[in-house]
N, C-alpha and C positions, 0 to 999 in steps of 0.2 A: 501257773504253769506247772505241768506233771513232771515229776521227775521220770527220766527214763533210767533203765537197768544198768548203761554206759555213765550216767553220773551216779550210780550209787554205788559202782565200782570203782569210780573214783577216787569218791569221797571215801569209803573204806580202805583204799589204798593195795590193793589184793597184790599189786607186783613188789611193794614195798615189804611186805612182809613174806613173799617170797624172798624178795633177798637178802630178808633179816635170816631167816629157815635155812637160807643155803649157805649164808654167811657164817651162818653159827655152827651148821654142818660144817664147813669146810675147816671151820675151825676146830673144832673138835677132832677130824682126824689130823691137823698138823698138830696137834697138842697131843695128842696121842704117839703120832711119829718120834717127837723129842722125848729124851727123858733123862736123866743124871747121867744114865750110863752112856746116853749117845754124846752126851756132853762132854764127860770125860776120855772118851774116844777118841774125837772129836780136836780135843784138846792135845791128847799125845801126838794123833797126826798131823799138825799144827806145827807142833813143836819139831817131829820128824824134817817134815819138808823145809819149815827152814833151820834146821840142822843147828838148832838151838836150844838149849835144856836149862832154863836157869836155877839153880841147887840153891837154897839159904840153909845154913846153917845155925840156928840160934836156939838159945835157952833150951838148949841139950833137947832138939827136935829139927826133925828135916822137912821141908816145906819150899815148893814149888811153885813157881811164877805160873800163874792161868794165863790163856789166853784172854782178853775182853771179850765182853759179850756183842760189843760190834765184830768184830772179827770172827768171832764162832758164830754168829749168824751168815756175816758174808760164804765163810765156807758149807756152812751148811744148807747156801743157801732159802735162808728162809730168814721173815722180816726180824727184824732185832727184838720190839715189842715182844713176840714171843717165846724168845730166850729168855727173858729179866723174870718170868716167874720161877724157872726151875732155879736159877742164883737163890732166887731168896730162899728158895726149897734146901740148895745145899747149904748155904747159911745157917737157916734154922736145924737142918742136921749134923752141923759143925761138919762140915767137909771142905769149906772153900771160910776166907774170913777177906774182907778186904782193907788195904795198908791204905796209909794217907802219902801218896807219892811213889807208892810204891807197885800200887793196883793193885787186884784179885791174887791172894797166894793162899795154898791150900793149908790147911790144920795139918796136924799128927797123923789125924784120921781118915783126910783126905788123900795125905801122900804115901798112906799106906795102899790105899784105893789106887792110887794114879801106878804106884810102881807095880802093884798085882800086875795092873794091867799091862804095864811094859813086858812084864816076865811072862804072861802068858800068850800074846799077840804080836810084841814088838821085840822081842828080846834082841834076835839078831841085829836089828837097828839101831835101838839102845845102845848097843856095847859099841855099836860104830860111833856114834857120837862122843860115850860118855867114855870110853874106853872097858877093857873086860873087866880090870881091875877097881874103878871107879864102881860098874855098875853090881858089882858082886857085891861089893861093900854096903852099897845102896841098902840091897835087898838083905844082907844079913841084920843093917839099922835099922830098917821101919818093921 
């Protein structure tokens, strides 16, 4: 029996690798969409809305509770799987480090990054929260 054109499409699978092509597109621009800085964004407005700022103060450095990366995906709507590569990106660039019980808290490096950003986009919010004199202080630390 001869094969016809419909089974050799089949068998080659031509829709299947259409939707590896679209899959991998599609992927590409959500991965292109995130990126550390949407992250840490992301993360202040997080912190904004629920009017929460957690500060540590240790071994003479300031360092900030992240949100997790289920939660920063929830908000940013988008699947969590591709959140967890930019972490390990901040990781490996010493900006974010994570506690054992304690979850994701940012380095030196990173809470100098997170408070930039407060001072340039959130400041008025910030100081709602954390008060003017708190948040001054902040910014003169990091």
């Amino acid at each position: 029996m001869k094969s016809t054109r419909i089974d050799t499409l089949r068998q080659k699978g031509p829709m299947k690798s259409l939707y590896g092509s679209m899959y991998n597109y599609s992927m590409k621009i959500i991965m292109a969409a995130l990126s550390v800085e949407i992250l840490f964004d992301a993360a202040v407005r997080i912190q904004l809305l629920e009017r929460s700022i957690t500060i540590v103060f240790a071994d003479n450095t300031i360092r900030m509770k992240f949100p997790t990366t289920r939660r920063l995906a929830e908000f940013l709507d988008v699947q969590h799987y591709y959140v967890l590569p930019y972490f390990a990106m901040m990781e490996q660039e010493e900006l974010v480090t994570r506690a054992e019980r304690v979850g994701i808290i940012t380095t030196a490096k990173g809470s100098r990054k997170m408070i930039d950003l407060m001072q340039e986009k959130y400041r008025k919010e910030c100081s709602e929260i954390l008060g003017a004199v708190i948040f001054e202080e902040l910014l003169k630390k990091c």
